[in-house]
C-alpha positions in Angstrom: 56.7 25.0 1.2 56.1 22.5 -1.5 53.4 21.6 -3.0 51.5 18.3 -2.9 52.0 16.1 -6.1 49.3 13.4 -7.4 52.0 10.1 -6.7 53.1 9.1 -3.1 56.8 9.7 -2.2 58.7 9.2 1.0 59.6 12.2 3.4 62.2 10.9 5.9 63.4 12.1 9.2 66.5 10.5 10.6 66.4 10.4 14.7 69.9 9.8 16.0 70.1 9.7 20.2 73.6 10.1 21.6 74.3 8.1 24.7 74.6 11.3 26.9 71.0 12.6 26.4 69.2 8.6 26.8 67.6 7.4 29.4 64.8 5.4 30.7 62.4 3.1 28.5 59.7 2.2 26.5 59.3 0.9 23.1 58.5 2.4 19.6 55.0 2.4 18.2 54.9 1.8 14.4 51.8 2.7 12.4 50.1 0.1 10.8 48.3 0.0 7.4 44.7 0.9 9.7 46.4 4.6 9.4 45.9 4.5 5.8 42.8 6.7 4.7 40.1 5.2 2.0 40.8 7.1 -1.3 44.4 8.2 -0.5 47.8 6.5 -1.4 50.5 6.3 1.5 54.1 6.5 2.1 56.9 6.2 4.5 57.6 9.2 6.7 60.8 8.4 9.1 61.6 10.6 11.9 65.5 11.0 13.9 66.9 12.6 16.6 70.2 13.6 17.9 72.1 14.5 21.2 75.8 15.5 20.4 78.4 13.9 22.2 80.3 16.3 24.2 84.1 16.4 23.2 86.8 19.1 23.7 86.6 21.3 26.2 84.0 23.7 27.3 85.9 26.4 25.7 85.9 24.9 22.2 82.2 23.2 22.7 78.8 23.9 24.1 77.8 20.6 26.3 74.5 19.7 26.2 74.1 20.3 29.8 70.7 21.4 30.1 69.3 18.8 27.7 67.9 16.5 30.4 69.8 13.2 30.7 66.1 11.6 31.4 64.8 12.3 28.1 63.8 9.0 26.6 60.9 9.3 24.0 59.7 11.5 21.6 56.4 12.0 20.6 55.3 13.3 16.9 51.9 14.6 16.4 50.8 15.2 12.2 48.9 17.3 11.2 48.3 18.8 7.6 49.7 22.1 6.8 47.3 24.3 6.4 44.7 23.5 8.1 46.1 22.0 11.0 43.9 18.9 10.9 45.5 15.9 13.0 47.1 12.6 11.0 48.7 10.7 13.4 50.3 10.8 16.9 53.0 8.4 17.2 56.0 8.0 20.2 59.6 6.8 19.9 61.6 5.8 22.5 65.0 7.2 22.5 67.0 4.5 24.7 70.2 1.7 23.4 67.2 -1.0 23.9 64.4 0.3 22.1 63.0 -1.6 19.3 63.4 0.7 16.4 67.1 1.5 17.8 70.7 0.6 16.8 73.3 1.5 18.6 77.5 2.3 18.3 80.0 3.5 21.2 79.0 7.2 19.9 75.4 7.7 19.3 72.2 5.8 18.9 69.7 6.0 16.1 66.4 5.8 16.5 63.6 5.3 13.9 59.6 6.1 13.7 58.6 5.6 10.6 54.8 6.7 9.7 52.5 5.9 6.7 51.6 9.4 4.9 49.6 10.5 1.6 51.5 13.1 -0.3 50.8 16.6 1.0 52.6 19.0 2.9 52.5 19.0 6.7 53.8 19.9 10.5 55.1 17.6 13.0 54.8 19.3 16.6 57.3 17.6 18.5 57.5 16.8 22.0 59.7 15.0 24.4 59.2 13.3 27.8 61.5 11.7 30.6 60.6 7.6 31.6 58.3 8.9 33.3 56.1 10.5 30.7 56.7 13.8 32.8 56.6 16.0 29.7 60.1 18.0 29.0 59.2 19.8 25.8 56.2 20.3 23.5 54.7 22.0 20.8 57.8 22.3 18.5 56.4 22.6 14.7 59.2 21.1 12.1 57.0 21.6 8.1 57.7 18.8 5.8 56.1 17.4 2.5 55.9 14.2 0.8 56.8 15.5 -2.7 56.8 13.3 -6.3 60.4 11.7 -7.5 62.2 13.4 -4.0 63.2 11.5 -1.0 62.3 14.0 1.6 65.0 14.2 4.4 64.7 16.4 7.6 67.1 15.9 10.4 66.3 16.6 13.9 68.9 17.3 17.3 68.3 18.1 21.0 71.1 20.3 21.0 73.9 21.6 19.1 75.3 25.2 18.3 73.2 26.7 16.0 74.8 27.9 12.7 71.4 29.4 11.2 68.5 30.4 11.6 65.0 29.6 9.3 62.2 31.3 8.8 59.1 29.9 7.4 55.9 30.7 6.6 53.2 28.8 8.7 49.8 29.4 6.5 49.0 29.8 2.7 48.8 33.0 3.1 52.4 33.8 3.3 54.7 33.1 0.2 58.2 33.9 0.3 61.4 33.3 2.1 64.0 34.7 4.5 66.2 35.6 1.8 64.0 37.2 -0.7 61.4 38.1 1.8 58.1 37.2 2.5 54.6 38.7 1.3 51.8 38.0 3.6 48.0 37.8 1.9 45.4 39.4 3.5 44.1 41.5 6.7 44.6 38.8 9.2 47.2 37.6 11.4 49.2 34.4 9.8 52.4 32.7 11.8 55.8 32.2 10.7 57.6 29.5 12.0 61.3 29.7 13.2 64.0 27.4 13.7 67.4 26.7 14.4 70.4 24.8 12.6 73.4 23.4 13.5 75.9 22.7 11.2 74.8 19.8 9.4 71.4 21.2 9.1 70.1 19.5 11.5 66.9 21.3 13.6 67.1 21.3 16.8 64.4 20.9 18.6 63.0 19.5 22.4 64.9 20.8 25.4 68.0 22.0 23.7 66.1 24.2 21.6 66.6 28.0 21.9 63.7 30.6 22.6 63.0 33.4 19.9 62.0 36.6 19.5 61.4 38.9 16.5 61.6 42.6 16.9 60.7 45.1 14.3 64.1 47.1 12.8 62.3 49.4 10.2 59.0 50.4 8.7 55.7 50.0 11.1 51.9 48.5 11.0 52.5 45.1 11.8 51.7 43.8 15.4 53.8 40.7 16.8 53.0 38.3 18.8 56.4 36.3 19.6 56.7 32.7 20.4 55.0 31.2 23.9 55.8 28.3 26.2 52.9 26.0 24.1 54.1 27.6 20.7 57.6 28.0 21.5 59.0 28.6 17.4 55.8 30.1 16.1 56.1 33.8 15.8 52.4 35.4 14.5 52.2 38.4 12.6 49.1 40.9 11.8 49.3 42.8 9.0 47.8 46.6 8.8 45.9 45.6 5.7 47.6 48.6 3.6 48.7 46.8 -0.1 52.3 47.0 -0.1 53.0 48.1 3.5 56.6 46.5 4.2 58.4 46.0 7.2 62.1 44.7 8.4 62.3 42.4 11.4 65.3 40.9 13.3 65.0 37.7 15.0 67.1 36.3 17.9 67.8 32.8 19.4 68.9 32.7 23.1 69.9 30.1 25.0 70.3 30.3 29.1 74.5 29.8 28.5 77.0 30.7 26.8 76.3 29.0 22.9 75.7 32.1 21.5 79.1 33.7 22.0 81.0 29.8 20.6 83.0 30.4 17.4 80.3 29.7 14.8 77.1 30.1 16.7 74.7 32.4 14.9 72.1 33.4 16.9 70.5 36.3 15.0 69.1 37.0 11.2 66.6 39.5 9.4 63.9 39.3 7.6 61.1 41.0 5.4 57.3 41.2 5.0 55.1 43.1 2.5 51.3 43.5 2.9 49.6 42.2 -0.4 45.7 43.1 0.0 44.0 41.9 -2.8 41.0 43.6 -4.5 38.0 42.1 -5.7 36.6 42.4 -9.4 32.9 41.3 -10.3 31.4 41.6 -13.6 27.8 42.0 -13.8 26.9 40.4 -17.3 23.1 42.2 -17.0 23.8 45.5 -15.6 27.3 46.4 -18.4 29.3 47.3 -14.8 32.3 45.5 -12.7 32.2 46.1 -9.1 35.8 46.9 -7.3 35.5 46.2 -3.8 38.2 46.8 -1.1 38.6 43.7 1.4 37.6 42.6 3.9 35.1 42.9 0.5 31.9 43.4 2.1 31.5 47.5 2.1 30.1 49.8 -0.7 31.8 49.1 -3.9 33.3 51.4 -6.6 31.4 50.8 -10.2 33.1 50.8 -13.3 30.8 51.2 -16.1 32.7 53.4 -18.5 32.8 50.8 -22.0 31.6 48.2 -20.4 28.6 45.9 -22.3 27.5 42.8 -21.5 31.0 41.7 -19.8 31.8 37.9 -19.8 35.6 37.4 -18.2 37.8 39.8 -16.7 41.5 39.4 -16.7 44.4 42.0 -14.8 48.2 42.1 -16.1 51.4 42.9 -13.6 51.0 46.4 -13.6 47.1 46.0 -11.7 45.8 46.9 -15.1 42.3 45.9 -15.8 40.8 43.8 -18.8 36.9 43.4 -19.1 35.5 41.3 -22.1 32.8 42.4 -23.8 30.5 40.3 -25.6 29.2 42.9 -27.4 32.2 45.7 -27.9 35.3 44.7 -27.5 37.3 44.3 -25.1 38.0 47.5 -22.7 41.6 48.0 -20.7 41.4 50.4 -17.7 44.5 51.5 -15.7 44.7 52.1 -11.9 42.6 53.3 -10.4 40.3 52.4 -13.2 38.1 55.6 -12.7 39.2 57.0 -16.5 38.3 56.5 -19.6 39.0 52.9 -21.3 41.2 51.9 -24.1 39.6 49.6 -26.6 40.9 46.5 -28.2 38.7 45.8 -31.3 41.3 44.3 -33.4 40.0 40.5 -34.6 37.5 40.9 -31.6 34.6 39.2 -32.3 32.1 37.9 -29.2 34.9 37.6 -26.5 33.9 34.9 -23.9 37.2 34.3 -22.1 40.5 36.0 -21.2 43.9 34.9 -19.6 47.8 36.7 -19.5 50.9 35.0 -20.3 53.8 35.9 -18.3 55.2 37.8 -20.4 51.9 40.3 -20.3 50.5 38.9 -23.4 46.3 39.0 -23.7 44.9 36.2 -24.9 41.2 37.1 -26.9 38.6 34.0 -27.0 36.7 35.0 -29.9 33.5 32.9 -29.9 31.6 34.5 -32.4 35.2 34.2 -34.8 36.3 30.5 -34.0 39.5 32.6 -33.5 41.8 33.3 -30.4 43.8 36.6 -30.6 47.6 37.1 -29.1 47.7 40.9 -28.1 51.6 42.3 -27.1 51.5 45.3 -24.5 51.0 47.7 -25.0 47.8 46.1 -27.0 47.3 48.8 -29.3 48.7 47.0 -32.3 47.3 44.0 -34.3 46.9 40.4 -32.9 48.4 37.6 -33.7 45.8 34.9 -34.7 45.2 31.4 -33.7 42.2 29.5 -35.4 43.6 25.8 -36.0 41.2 23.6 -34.3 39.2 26.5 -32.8 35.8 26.1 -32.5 33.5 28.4 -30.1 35.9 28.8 -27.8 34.5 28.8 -24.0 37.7 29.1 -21.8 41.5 29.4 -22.0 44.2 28.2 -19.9 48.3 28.6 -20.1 50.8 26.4 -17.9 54.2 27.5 -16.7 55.4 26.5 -20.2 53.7 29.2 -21.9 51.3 26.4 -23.5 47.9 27.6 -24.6 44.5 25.6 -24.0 41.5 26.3 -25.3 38.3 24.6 -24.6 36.1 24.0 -27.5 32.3 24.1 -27.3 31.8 23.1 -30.9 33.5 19.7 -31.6 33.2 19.2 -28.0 37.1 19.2 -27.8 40.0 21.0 -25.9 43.4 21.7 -28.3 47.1 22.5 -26.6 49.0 24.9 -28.5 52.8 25.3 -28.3 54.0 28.9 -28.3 54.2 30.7 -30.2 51.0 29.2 -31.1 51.7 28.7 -35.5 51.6 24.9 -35.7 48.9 22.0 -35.2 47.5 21.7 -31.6 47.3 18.7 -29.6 43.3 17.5 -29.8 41.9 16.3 -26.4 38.8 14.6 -27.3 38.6 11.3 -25.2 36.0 12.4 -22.0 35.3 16.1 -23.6 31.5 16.6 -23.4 30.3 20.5 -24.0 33.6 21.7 -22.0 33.3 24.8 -20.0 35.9 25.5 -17.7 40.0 24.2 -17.7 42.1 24.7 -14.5 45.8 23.7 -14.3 47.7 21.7 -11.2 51.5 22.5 -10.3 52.3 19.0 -11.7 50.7 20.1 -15.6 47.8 18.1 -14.8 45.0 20.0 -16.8 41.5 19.5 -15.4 38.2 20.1 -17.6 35.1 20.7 -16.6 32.5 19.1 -18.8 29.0 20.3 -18.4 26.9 17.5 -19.2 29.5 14.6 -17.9 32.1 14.5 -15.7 35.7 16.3 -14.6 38.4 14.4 -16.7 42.0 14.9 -16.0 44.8 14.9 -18.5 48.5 14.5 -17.9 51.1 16.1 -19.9 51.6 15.4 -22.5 47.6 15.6 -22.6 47.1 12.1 -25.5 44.9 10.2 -23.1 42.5 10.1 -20.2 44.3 10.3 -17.0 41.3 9.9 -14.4 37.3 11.0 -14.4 36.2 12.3 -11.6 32.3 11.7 -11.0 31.8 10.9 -7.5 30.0 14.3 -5.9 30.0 15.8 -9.4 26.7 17.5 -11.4 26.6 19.8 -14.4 30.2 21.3 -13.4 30.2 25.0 -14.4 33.7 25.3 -13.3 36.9 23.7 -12.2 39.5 25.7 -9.9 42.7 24.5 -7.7 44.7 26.0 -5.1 47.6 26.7 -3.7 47.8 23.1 -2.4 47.2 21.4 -5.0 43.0 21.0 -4.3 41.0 20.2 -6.8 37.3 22.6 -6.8 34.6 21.6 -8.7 31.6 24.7 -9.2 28.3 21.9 -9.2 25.5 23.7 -10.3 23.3 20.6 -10.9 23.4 20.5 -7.2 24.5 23.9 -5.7 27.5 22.7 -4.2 31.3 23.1 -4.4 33.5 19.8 -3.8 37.2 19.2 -3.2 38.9 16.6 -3.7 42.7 16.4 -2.6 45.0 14.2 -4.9 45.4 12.0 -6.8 41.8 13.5 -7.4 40.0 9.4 -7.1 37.2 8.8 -4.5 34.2 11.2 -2.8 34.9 14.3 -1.9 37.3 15.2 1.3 34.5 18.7 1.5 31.5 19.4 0.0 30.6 23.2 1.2 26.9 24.0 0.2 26.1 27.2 2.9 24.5 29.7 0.7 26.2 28.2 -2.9 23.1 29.3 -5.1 23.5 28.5 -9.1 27.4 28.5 -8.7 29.0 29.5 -11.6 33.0 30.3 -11.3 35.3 30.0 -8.4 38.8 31.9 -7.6 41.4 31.6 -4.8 42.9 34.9 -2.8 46.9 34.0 -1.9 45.6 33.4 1.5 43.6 30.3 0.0 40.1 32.1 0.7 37.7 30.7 -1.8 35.3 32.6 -3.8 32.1 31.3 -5.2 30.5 33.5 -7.5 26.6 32.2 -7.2 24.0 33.5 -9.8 21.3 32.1 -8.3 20.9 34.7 -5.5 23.3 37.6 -7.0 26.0 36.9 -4.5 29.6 35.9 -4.3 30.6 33.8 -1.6 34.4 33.6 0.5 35.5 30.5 2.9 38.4 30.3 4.7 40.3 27.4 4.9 39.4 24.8 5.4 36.2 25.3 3.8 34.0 24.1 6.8 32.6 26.9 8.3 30.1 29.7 7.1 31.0 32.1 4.7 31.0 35.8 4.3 28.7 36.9 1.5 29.2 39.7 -0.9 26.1 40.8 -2.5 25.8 45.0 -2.3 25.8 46.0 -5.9 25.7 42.4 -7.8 23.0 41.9 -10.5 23.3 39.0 -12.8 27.3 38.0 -11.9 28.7 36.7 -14.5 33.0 36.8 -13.6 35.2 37.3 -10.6 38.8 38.2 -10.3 40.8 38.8 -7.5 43.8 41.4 -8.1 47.3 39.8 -8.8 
C-alpha cells in the first residue's frame, strides 16, 4: 500500500459495462464540492466496470452466464484505509442510457467519478438489479491517491482469472505475496484477496470467485476465511511468537468450469512471519531500562548493568541494544541483554540523543561536546566527528538518503549534513525556536518540534519554511509520524497528543488526552499502536488506531521515564 503524500493527485477507476451484463435503469450520482472536507485538498477518484462479451465457443471461453443480466448499478462505499472510517457512498448505473455512460456495439463505459484528499483507502463494492434487489456486496478493492501518479484500478464482473493478489488489509501487515508478508502484533489483522483477469482487471460483483486460504506448512496461526458480507477478506491471528512463520495456499472457485480454461489460475501461496515487538523504557532517575514483553503490561525484565542517568535508547538490525548515558557513556547490550555491557566512551561527552543509519552506523549527540560522533559496527574503534554548526545538540534524525539532522539548542537552529558528513551543513533557522524533537515524512518533509513556538515543516531541500503548524499546538516536547503519513505532536503545555493528517494545515483531525500526563516522547509499533511516554504520572500510554478509544497503560516498574523504544 502506498503512502499518503502532502499534494492531491487523482486515483482513477475505469468502469466499462458490456451489453450482455446491462440492464435496467437509473442515473449516476456525482459528488459535488459539499464532499470536500474543511482543511483537506481534493481530487478526482473515477471508478469502471466491465462485463466481457462472450465470443468463441464455450470450449475456448468462459460465458459470463451467472453474472446476472439484471445488474444495472454499482454502488461504491469509501472508506479510509486503516481505520475504516466512511468517505462517501456513491451509485452508478450501468445501462446504454445512463448519464455518465458512452456506449459502442461492444461494450459500454461507465463513469463515477468522486472528490478525494490524498490518502490511501477501500472501496467495498456492491451491485444491484433495477430493482435495487442487492446482487453482490461487501467487495473491498485498496487504492490511494498518491503525489505525481495517476492512480488507475480497473474493475470486471467477470472474466477468467489469470492471478491472484494478496494484500494486506491493516498497518499492521507489511509485505507482499511474492516476498511474503510480516504481520505486527498479537492480534488478528485481514488480508485482502482478489482476482485478475488478463488485463489486470479485478473482478468483482457477481462474477467474482469465492476464496479460501489453507495452511501448507508451519502452524500457530488461526484463519478465519472469507464470508458472504466479507467475501475477499481472509483474517489471520497470529500466535504472538517473534518470528513464527507460516505457508498458506489460497484458492478461487467458481460454480463452473473457469478454472480448468487454458489460462485460468485459480490458485497461489503465500507467506507470513509473526514480528512481536518488545518494549524499551529508560528510567532517567532510577539508571535502569525496562524490557517488557507485549501485550506490555506484565512484570518487566530490568537492565541496570552500566546504565546512569540514561537519556535516548537506540537498537541496530541485529536487536542489539544502545542506552545513552548522560553521565558514562554510552552502553551496548546484546540479546538477551542480561550480560555485561560494552562501552563506547570514545568522543562521548553528555550523550542526549541517538539514531542508526542503515548501514548500522551509531550516531552520538554529544551535548556537553557540541560534537556528533559516527561509530562503524562493530563500535569499538574511534568515531568519526561532526562539529560544524553543532551546538548542544538535542535530537538527530536521518532520511532514506542517509542525510543527518541535528537539532540545535544553542543558536536555536537545525543543520542537514550530507554523508559522509565532512562538508558545510544546510542551516535551518527560519521558525527554529529552542528545537527539541525532528521527525521525518515518506515525502522528506522534516518536521521540528519547537518548544516555545510552534511545529514548522521543511521540504527538501530544507532553505525555507514550508508550513507552521499552531492550531491545537503547546510547548511541543515531541513530534512523531506514522506509517500513514500522520503527523503527532507530544503537547505538554496541555497534556494532549494531536494528529493532523496532510498537508498538515487546519485543527487537528484527533486530539487524544485519556490519561496523557506531562507527555514527553511518542513511538509507533508496525501495527500503528501509539505510545505516549507521560512523565507526569510515571506511565507510558498505547492506542490503537485510530486513536479514539482508551488506552492501555504501562506503568509497573516506571520511575521518572525519560525514552521509549520499540524493537525493530
Amino acid at each position: 500500500m502506498l503512502r499518503p503524500s502532502s499534494s492531491p493527485r487523482v486515483a482513477a477507476f475505469v468502469v466499462a459495462s458490456f451489453l450482455a451484463g446491462c440492464g435496467g435503469g437509473g442515473g449516476t450520482t456525482v459528488p459535488s464540492g459539499a464532499l470536500q472536507a474543511a482543511g483537506h485538498d481534493r481530487s478526482a477518484v473515477r471508478f469502471t466496470i466491465a462485463i466481457p462479451k462472450a465470443t468463441g465457443t464455450a470450449s475456448t471461453l468462459r460465458r459470463p452466464r451467472y453474472v446476472s443480466p439484471a445488474t444495472a448499478s454499482m454502488t461504491v462505499n469509501v472508506v479510509t484505509d486503516p481505520g475504516g472510517t466512511s468517505v462517501v457512498s456513491e451509485t452508478v448505473a450501468l445501462t446504454t442510457t445512463s448519464s455518465g455512460c458512452s456506449s459502442t456495439l461492444a461494450s459500454t463505459l461507465c463513469t463515477l467519478t468522486i472528490a478525494l484528499a490524498p490518502g490511501s483507502y477501500d472501496a467495498s463494492i456492491s451491485t444491484a438489479d433495477a430493482s435495487d434487489t442487492e446482487l453482490s456486496a461487501g467487495q473491498l478493492v485498496d487504492f490511494t491517491i498518491v503525489q505525481g501518479q495517476t492512480n488507475t484500478v480497473a474493475l470486471t464482473l467477470s472474466g477468467i482469472p489469470a492471478a491472484l493478489q494478496v494484500f494486506g488489509g491493516a498497518l499492521a501487515v507489511y509485505g507482499s505475496r511474492s516476498t511474503g508478508f510480516t504481520l505486527y502484533g498479537i492480534a488478528a489483522q485481514p488480508l485482502v484477496v482478489e482476482a485478475l483477469d488478463a488485463d489486470g482487471n479485478v473482478i468483482v460483483g457477481p462474477g467474482s470467485p469465492t476464496f479460501a486460504v489453507a495452511s501448507v506448512s508451519g502452524s500457530g496461526f488461526t484463519i478465519a476465511n472469507p464470508t458472504t458480507s466479507s467475501p475477499n477478506r481472509v483474517t489471520l491471528t497470529p500466535p504472538g511468537t517473534n518470528g513464527t512463520t507460516e505457508a498458506f495456499s489460497l484458492t478461487a472457485a467458481y460454480g463452473d468450469g473457469t478454472c480448468a480454461l487454458s489460462g485460468a489460475v485459480c490458485s497461489a501461496t503465500f507467506s507470513v512471519k509473526n514480528d512481536v515487538q518488545t518494549l524499551f523504557v529508560a528510567n532517567h532517575g532510577q539508571d535502569t531500562v525496562m524490557e517488557y514483553a507485549a501485550p506490555y503490561t506484565g512484570t518487566p525484565t530490568t537492565i541496570s548493568n552500566g546504565v546512569v542517568v540514561a537519556d535516548a535508547l537506540a537498537m541496530n538490525a541485529a536487536g542489539d541494544l544502545f542506552v545513552a548515558n548522560y553521565e558514562a557513556g554510552v552502553t551496548e547490550y546484546a540479546p538477551p541483554y542480561t550480560g555485561a555491557p560494552t562501552t563506547i566512551s570514545s568522543g562521548v561527552n553528555e550523550a542526549d540523543a541517538l539514531t542508526l543509519d542503515a548501514a548500522g552506523d551509531l550516531f552520538v549527540a554529544n551535548y556537553g561536546a557540541n560534537t556528533v560522533t559516527e561509530y562503524a559496527p562493530p563500535y569499538t574503534g574511534g568515531p568519526t566527528t561532526i562539529s560544524n554548526g553543532v551546538l548542544e545538540p538535542r535530537a538527530l534524525a536521518l532520511d532514506g538518503a542517509g542525510d543527518l539532522f541535528v537539532a540545535n539548542g544553542y543558536g536555536n537552529t537545525v543543520t542537514v549534513y550530507a554523508s559522509p558528513y565532512a562538508g558545510s551543513p544546510t542551516t535551518i533557522s527560519s521558525g527554529i525556536d529552542d528545537p527539541f524533537s525532528l521527525a521525518l515524512n515518506g515525502a522528506g518533509d522534516l518536521f521540528v518540534a519547537n518548544v516555545f513556538a510552534a511545529v514548522t515543516e521543511y521540504a527538501p531541500a530544507y532553505t525555507a519554511l514550508t508550513t507552521t503548524i499552531s492550531t491545537g499546538v503547546s510547548q511541543p516536547d515531541a513530534v512523531a509520524v506514522n506509517g500513514a503519513g500522520d503527523l503527532f505532536v507530544v503537547n505538554e503545555g496541555t497534556n494532549r497528543v494531536t494528529e493532523y493528517a496532510p498537508p498538515y494545515t487546519g485543527s487537528p483531525m484527533v486530539t487524544i488526552s485519556d490519561n496523557v500526563n506531562g507527555p514527553a516522547a511518542a513511538a509507533f509499533d508496525g501495527a500503528g499502536n501509539l505510545f505516549v511516554l507521560n512523565e507526569g504520572n510515571n506511565t507510558v500510554t498505547e492506542y490503537a488506531p485510530p486513536y479514539t478509544g482508551g488506552p492501555t497503560t504501562i506503568s509497573n516498574g516506571l520511575t521518572s521515564p525519560d525514552a521509549l523504544l520499540l524493537s525493530p
